[in-house]
C-alpha positions as CSV (number, residue, x, y, z in Angstrom):
1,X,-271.2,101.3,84.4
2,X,-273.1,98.3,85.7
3,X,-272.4,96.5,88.3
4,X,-271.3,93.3,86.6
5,X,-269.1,95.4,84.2
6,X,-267.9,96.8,87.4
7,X,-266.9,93.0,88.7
8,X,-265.6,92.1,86.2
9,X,-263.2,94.8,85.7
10,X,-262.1,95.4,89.1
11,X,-262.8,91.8,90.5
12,X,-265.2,90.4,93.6
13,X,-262.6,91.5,95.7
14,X,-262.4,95.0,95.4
15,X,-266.3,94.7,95.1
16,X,-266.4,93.4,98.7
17,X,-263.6,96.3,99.7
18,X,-266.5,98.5,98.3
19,X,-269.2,97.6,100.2
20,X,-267.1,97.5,103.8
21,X,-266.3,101.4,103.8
22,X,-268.2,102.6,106.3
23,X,-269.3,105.6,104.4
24,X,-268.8,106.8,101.1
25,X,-264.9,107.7,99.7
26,X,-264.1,109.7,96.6
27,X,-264.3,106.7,94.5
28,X,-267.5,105.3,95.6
29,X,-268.8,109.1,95.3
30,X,-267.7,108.9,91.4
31,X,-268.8,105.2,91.0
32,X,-272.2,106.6,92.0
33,X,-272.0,109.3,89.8
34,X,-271.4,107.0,86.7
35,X,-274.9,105.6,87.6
36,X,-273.1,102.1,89.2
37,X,-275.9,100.9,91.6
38,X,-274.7,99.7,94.7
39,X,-277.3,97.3,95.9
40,X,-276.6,95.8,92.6
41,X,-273.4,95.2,93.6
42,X,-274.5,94.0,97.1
43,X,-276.4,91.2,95.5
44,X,-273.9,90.1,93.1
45,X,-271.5,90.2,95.9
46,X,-274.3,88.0,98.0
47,X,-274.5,85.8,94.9
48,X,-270.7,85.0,94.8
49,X,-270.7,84.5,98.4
50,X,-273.5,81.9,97.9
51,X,-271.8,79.3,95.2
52,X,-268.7,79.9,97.6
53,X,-270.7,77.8,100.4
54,X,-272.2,75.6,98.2
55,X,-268.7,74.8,96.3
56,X,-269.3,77.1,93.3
57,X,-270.5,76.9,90.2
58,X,-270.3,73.5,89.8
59,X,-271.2,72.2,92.9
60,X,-274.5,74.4,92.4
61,X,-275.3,72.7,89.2
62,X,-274.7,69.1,90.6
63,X,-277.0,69.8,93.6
64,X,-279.8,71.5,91.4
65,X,-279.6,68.6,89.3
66,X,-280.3,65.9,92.0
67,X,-283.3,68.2,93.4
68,X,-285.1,68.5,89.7
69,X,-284.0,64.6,89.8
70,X,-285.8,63.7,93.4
71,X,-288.4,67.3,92.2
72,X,-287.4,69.2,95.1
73,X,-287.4,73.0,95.1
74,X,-284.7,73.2,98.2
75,X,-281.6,71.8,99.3
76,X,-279.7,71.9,103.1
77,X,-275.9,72.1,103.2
78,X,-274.2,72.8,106.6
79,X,-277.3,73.8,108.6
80,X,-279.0,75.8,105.8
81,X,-281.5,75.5,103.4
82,X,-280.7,76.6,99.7
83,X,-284.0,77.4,97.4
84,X,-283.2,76.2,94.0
85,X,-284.5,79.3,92.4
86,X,-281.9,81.3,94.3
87,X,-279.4,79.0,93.7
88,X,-279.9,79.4,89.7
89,X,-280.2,83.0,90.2
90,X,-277.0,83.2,91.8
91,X,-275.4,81.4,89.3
92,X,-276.8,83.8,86.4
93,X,-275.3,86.5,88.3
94,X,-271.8,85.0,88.7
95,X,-272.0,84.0,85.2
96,X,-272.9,87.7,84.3
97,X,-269.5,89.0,86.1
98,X,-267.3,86.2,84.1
């Protein structure tokens, strides 16, 4: 199983629940087994978490819009700095989970 299949079957959620056990539980054991690849699901995890501080999907797309507008590569929001490419990669992999 992939680790979008594995989103969007069991939900972020449980994804994040994943990733906080402190060391590995029967389930994980035989999500690893079925070839699920954990960092994967670390950095579709990250990815959710990004669009959540930029006000999701949407708000992504309207921010990445004004920087190709004013040709930018970076955005700040709330003390940090977004690079556009990670804010469209982000949005691929939430879109991949959907």
């Amino acid at each position: 199983m992939k680790a979008n299949e594995y989103i969007k079957k069991y939900g972020i959620d449980e994804a994040r629940k994943f990733l906080e056990v402190p060391s590995y539980s029967i389930d994980q054991l035989m999500m690893l087994k079925s070839g699920v690849d954990v960092r994967e699901i670390e950095r579709l995890v990250e990815s959710h978490d990004l669009l959540d501080e930029i006000d999701g999907i949407d708000g992504a797309r309207d921010r990445i819009y004004i920087c190709e507008i004013d040709d930018c590569t970076s955005f700040s929001l709330g003390g940090y700095v977004y690079e556009i490419s990670q804010v469209k990669q982000a949005i691929a992999d939430v879109e991949s989970c959907q």
